[in-house]
SEMARNU-199513 format. One record per atom (N, C-alpha, C): x, y, z. Coordinates in steps of 0.001 Angstrom, whole numbers, plus 500000, padded with zeros to 6 digits. Example, Ala and Ser with C-alpha at 12.3 -4.5 7.8 and 13.67 -1.06 7.14 Angstrom:
513190494310507800
512300495500507800
513200496700507800
512850497750507080
513670498940507140
512900500030507870
END
This chain:
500850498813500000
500000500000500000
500883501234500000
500770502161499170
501514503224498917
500914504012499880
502329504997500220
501966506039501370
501067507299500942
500348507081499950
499472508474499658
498414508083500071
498100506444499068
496456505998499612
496542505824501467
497250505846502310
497050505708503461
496600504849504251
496404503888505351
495983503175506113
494459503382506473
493763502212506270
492415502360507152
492707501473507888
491897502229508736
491904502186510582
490739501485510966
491032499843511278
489877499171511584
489993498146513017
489351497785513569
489864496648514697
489806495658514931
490321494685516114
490491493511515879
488935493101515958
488620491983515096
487033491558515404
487373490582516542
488364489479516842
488791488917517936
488357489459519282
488897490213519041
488964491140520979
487862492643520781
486751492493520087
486179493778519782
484533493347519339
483671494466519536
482526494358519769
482703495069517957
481653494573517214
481572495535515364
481815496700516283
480687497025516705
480081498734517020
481266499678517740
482000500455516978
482989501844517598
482057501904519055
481068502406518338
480426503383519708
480402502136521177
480375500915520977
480109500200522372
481361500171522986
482075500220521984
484172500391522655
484200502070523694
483792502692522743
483776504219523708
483026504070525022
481766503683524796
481287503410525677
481522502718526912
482118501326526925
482803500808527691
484462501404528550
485319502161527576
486036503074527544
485940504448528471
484195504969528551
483962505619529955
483364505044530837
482727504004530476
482771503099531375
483604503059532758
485152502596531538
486503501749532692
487040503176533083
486689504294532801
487451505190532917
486725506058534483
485092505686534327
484516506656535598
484557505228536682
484623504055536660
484969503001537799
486200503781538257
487563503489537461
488675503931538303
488718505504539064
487993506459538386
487445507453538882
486932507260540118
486238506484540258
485006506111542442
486787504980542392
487138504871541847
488390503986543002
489286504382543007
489541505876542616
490649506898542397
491685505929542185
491839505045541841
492883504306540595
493349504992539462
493690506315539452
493738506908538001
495463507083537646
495725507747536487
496467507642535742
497811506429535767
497052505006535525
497201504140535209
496718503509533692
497025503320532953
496455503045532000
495827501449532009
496947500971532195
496158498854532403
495448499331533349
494700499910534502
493860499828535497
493079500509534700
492800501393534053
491728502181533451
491306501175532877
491955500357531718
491088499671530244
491077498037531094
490708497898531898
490646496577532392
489310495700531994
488408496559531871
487146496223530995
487397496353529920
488268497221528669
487992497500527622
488568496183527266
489503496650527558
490971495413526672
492310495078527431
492270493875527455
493989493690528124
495468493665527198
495741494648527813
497274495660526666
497429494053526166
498538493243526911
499562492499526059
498428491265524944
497563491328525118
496675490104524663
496286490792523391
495620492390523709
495093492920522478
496324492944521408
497875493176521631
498310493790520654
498880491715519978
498906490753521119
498679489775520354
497787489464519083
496116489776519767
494870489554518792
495491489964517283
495672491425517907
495869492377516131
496895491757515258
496375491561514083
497514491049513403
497810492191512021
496681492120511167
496887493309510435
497451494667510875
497999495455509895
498524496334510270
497720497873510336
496690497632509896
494776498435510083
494711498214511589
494800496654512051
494247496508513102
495397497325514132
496620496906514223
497684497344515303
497435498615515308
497038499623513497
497204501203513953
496409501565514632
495093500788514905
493833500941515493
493886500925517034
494842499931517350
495277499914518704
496425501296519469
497089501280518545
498039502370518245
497525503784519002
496235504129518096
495325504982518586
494618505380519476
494055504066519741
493208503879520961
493836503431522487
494914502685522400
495727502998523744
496572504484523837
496632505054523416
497352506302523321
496050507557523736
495115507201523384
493798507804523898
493659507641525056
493472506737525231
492698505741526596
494221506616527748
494965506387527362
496246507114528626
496256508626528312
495748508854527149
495605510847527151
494799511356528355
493490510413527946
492618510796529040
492513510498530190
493011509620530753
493266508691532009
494136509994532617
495634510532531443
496411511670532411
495623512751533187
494912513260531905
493476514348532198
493211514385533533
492666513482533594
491511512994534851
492315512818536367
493755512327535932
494411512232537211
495344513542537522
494866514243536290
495910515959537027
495081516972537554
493465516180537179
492387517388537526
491272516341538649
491981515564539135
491143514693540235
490450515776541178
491235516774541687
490806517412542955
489182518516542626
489653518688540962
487818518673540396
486406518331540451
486969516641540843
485765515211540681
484980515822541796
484515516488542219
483411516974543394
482409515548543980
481934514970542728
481211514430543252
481184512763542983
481295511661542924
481759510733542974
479905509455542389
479941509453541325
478768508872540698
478670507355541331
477727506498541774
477910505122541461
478021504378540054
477758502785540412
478182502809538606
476932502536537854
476115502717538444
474859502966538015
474601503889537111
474877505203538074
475044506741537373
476041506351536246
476939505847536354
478193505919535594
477722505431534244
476926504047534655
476133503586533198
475217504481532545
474343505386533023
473393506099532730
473988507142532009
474825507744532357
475813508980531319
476341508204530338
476973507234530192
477775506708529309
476595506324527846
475336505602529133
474236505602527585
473523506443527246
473386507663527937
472629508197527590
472527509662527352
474228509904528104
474294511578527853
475665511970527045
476199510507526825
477580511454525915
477003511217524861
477826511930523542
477428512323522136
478153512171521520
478161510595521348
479272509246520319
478981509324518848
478444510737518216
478469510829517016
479705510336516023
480711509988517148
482307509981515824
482759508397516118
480941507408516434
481028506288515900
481513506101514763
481014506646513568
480640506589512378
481429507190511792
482816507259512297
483872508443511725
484782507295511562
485491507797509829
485867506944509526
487531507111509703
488262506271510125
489717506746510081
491004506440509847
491678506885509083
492554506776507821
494393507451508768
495062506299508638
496483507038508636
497526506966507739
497884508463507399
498740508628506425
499926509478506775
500367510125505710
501623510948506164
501213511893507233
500370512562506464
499871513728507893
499784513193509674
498977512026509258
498951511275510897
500191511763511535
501169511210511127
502540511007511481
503065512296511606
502718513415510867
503241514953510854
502403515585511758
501458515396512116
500426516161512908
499542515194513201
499765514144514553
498718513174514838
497802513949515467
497678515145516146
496610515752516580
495505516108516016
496175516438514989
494947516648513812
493728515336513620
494501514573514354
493534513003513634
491917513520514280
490737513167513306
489634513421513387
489106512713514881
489725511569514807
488849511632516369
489131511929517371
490340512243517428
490790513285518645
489881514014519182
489715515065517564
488929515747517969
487765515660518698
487099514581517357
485485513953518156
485351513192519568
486888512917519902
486083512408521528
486190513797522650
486481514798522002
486952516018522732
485037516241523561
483918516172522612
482857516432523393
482301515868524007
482308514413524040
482080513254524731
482811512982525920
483832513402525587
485172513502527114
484653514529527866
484323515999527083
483571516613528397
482242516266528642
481553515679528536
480137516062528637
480105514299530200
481240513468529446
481738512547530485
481912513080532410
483309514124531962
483427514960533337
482587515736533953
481654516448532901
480128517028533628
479651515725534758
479595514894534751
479007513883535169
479751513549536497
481101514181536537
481139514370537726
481299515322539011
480628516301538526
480264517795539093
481216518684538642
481753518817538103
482995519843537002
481493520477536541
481725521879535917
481132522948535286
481271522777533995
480378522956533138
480598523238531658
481722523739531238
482295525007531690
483358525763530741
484365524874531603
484897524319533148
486051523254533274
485704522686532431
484976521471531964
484937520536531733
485359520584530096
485077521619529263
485392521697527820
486938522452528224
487638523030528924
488989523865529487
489813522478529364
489064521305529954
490111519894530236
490248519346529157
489037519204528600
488839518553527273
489718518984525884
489678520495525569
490602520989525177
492026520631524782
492252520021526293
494031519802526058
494449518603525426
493000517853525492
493272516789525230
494321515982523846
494384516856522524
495061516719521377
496743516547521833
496923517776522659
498565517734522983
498805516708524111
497448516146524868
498371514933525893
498032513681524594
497139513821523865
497196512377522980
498806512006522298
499104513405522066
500592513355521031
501619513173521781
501685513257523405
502481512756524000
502196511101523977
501344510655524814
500673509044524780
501446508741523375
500730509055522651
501396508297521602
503024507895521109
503511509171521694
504951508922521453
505453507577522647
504668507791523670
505348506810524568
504704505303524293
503705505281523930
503124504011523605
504158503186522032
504114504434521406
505121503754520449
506867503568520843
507181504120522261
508074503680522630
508451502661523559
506753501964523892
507398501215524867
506962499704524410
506202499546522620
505792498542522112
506497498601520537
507950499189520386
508500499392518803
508061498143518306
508791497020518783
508567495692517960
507076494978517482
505761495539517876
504900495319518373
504487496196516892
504743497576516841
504429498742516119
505027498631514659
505937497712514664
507006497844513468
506142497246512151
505454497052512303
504948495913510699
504302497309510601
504268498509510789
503718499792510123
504376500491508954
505421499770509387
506465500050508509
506431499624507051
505995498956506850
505707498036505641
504688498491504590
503594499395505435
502790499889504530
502752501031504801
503883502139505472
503824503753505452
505285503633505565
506077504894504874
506697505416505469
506764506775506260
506698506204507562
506194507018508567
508102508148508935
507905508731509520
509053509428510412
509344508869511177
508210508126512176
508346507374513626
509660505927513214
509159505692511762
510306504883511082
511500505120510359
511295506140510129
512138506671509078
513567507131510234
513074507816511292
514026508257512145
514439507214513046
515770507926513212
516697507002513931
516282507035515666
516912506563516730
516450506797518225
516561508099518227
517985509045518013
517963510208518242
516428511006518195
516185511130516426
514762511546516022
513795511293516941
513711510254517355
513012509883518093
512501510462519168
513798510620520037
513849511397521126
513800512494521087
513682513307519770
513585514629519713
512023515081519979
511546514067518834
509844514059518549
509106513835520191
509770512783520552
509386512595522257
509397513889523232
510206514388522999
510398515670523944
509912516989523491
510034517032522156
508889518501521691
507490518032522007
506962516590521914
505854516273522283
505606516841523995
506656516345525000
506601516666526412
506492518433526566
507439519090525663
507168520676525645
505885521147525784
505551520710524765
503751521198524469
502694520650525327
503027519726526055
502474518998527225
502500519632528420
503376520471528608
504044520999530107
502935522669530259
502839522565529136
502071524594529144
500615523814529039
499902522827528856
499063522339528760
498593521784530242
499451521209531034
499472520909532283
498217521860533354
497771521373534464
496652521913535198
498007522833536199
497127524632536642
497888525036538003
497086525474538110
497403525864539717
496869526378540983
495724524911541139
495575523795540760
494549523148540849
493161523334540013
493431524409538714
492340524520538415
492480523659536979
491245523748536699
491249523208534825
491808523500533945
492693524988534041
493130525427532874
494792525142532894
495789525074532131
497030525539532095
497716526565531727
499115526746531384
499600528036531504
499217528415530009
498727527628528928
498609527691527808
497462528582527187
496392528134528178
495339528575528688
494773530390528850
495661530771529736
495793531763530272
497086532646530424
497515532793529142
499021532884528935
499014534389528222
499393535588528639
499364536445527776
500308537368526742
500179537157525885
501818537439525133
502496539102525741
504039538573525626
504214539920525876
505032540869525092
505030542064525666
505600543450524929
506945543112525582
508104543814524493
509320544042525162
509813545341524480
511055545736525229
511669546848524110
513190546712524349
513739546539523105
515447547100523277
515341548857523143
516640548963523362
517581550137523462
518468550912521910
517511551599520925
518327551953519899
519059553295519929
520283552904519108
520957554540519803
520495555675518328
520138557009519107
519232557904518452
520174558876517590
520476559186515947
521088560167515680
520419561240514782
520910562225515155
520166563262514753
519015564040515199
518550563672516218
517756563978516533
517295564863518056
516757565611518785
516427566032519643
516123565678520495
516429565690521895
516469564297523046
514855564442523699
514287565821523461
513164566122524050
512261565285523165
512398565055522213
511089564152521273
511346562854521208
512251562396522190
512361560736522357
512422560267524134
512282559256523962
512027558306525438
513603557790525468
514319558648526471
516145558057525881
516704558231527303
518142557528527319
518595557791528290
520335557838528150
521222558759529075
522041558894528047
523263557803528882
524033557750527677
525135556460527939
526206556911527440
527238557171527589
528601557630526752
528595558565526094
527897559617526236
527110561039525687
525943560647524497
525938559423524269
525127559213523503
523233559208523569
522615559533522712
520815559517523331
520622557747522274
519492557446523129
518779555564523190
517257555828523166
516517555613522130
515647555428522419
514989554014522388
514001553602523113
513335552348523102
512674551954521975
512885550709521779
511974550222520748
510841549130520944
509470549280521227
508841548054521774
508085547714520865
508594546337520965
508086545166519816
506802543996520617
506663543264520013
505503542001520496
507112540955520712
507426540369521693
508695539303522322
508542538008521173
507231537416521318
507366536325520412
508319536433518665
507345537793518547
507172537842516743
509124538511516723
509509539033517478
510730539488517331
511946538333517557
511725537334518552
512346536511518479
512588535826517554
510770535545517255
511205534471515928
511646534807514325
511567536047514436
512129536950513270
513897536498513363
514477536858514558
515494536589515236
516331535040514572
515202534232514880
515689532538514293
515646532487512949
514524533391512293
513967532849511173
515405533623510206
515840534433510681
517347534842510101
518436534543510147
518714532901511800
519839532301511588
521170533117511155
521560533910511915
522729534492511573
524098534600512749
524611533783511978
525938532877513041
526228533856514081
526449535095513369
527233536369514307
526439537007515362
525020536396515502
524107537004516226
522919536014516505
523742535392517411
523650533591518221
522716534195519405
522495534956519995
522483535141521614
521059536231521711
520568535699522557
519512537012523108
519080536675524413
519314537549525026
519072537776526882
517706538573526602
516876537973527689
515526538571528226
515487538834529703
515286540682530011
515280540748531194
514372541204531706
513881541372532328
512548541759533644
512822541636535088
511538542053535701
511921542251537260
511117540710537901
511292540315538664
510465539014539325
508915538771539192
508085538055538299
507052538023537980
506574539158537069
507801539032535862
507062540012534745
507075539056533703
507139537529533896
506835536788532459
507424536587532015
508543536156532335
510322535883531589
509924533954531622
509830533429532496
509680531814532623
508476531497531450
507234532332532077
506434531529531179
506222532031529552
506828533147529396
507227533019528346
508127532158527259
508899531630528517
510066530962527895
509933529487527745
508349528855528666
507924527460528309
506981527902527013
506356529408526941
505766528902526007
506153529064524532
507174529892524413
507889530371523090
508620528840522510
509305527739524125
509855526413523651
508777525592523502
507632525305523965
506246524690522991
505953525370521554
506130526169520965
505700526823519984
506464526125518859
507716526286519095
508659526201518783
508828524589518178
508595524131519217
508776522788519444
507412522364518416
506260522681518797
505550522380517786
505754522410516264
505803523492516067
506208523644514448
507282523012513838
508088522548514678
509700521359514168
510139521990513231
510722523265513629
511543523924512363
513100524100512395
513257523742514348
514391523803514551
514348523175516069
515605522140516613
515371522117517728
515057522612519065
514679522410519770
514553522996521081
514774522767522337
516025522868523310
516089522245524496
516247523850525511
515280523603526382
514884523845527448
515466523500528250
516482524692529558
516678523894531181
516645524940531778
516449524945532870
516409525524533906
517467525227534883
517821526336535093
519503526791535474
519384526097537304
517922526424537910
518361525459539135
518921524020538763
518537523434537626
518923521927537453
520300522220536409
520994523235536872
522042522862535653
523192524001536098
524568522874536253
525993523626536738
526270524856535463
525532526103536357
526805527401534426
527877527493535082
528668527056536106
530093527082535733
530877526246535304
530386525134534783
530680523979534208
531372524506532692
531550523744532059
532316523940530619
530141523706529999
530238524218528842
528877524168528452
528341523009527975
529148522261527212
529109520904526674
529080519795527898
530188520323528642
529960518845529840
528553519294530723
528370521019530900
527216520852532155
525994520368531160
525746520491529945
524508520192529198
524340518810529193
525839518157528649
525669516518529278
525407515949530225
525923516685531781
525585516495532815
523792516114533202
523184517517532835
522051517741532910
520608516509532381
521347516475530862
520792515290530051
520872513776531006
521985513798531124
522173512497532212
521640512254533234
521097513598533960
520349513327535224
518919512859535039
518494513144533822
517005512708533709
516926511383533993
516226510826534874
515719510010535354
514943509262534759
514046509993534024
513025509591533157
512680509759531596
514000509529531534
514177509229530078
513705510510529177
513042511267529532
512485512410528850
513625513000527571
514302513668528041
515390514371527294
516491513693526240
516346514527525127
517473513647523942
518849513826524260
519221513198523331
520938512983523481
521480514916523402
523037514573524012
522831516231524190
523387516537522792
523090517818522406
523527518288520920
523971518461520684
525046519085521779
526286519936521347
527381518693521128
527083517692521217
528204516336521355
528521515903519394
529455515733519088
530168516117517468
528730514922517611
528611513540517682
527690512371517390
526697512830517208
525935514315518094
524834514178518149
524186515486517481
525532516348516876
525216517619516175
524084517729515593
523437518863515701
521913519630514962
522825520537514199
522052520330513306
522157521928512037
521374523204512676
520624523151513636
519738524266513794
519759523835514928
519625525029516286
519727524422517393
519323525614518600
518103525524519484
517691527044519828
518018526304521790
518672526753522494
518917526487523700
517902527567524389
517390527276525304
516746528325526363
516892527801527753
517734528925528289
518248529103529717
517335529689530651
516453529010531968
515576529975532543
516097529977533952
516115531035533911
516307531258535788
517057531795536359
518041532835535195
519359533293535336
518949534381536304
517498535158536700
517895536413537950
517441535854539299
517014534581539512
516877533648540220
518568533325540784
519592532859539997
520393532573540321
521088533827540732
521129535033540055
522366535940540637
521762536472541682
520614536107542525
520038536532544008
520420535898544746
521332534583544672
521374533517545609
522702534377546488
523327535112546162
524652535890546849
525596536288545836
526821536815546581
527772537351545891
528305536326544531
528876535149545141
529422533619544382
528548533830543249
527215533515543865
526114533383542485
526201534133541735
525932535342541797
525789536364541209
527213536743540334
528187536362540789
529628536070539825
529685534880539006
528688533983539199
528747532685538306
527760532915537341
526832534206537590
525518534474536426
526470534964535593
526914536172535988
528019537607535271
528646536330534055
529173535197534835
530454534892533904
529408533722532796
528506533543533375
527643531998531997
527126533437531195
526530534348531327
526272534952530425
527561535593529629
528403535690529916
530165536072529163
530323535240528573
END
């Protein structure tokens, strides 16, 4: 099968009811039980009614059927995360009575009947996949059901596309051999790329995941409620009259400000790649939007895959180190596998490569030492 006509997406009849809609169904089913047994973000404890992981990906043999699984365990743990980052929401705790009664009778499983196809795009933008979308209203109208508000409950639902595209990366990392006969009838990226790739795609996936994330305990994330900001450099003024500018003087010279939108100037900044003008410092006073700007400019970023993106935060990372060993350092400490190989290493060189450092006026407050170890990582 050539990679244009694309994969249809069908399931095992073995381990599967015909009807899409009785799988969903069962699916909130297993999902509002572990909910009353606060068993959540587990995935084998969620689908324990639906399907048992190692048996289903036995059943599937076609490669329709595995992408089908592909999909649907990568779902099934999108939403399972959901539910266990916004538990302190669940107000009210249904029996499974109730639980049956919403499942038949108040979600809106219109995207039974949705038909679904993976092709190149899947693989370039799995979010986009149509039923993502379509379980987006059924997923909320699910959490209504357990005293969440209309606008939480579509706020959670929402995020749901960017935790699917994580799930998925990890589901295809923790079943390759399982996943591999995909190979045969797409050429996908997920194949095409080497582990490195891999780990890249894995971790721009985690980027866009992290601004998506629940705070203060509420439904929304920083993604959510994120407001872009203004900045201004310092241009030096000639010719001109100091009274008709906003300036200040420096070496007898007059400066006036220039304020731009931060995003659109930065990325003007990349989109010009110019060796001699590698570097840009962002400064502000404590809670003027320097951090969350800086998770969300590396989700953006990270989304569009136009150039790499690694993210650290300077509490987790030696700057008086040599830059190459503290970045290796750093990479190494992950615990959890999250983070790719480091870049700056000759093996692991990027052609394009955007580093973001957060936390540098954090660090030069810690004392004198500190504050001589900021002076010199920014030198």
């Amino acid at each position: 099968m050539s990679s244009a006509s694309g994969l249809s997406v069908t399931k095992p009849v073995a381990a599967w009811n015909k009807s899409i809609k009785a799988d969903f169904k069962e699916l909130f089913k297993s999902l509002g039980k572990a909910a009353i047994n606060t068993a959540l973000g587990k995935w084998d404890s969620v689908a324990t009614d639906v399907v048992d992981g190692a048996a289903a990906l036995g059943l599937a043999e076609t490669p329709e059927e595995i992408a089908w699984l592909l999909i649907y365990r990568s779902l099934i743990q999108a939403m399972a995360s959901l539910v266990e980052g916004n538990k302190e929401l669940l107000v009210e705790k249904p029996n499974i009575d109730e639980i049956e009664v919403i499942c038949n009778h108040r979600l809106d499983l219109s995207l039974e009947n949705m038909e679904l196809r993976i092709d190149q795009e899947f693989f370039r933008r799995p979010k986009n996949l149509p039923i993502v979308e379509g379980i987006k209203t059924p997923f909320a109208q699910w959490i209504e059901g357990f005293g969440v508000s209309k606008a939480q409950a579509e706020t959670i639902s929402h995020r749901l596309p960017t935790y699917f595209v994580f799930a998925l990366h990890e589901e295809w990392a923790k079943h390759p051999d399982k996943y591999a006969c995909l190979k045969e009838e797409l050429d996908t990226p997920f194949i095409q790329a080497n582990e490195r790739e891999q780990a890249w795609l894995r971790y721009g996936a985690w980027l866009q995941k992290q601004v998506e994330e629940p705070m203060f305990l509420e439904p929304f994330g920083l993604k959510q409620v994120y407001v872009p900001l203004r900045a201004y450099y310092q241009r030096q003024v000639a010719g001109q009259k100091a009274k008709e500018l906003e300036y200040r003087l420096k070496d007898d010279k007059q400066y006036e400000r220039v304020v731009v939108n931060l995003q659109t100037q930065l990325e003007t900044w990349l989109n010009k790649a110019e060796r001699n003008d590698a570097i840009r410092v962002i400064s502000g006073g404590p809670g003027s939007g320097k951090s969350s700007f800086a998770k969300i400019f590396a989700a953006n970023q990270a989304e569009k895959g136009e150039i790499r993106v690694l993210f650290i935060p300077l509490h987790q990372f030696n700057p008086s180190d040599d830059l190459v060993d503290a970045i290796g350092k750093f990479i190494n400490s992950d615990i959890y596998g999250i983070l790719p190989p480091n870049p700056l290493c000759l093996d692991n060189v990027e052609s394009r490569l955007l580093i973001i450092f957060d936390g540098l006026d954090e660090l030069a407050m810690q004392g004198k030492v500190a504050a001589e170890v900021a002076q010199q990582f920014v030198r």
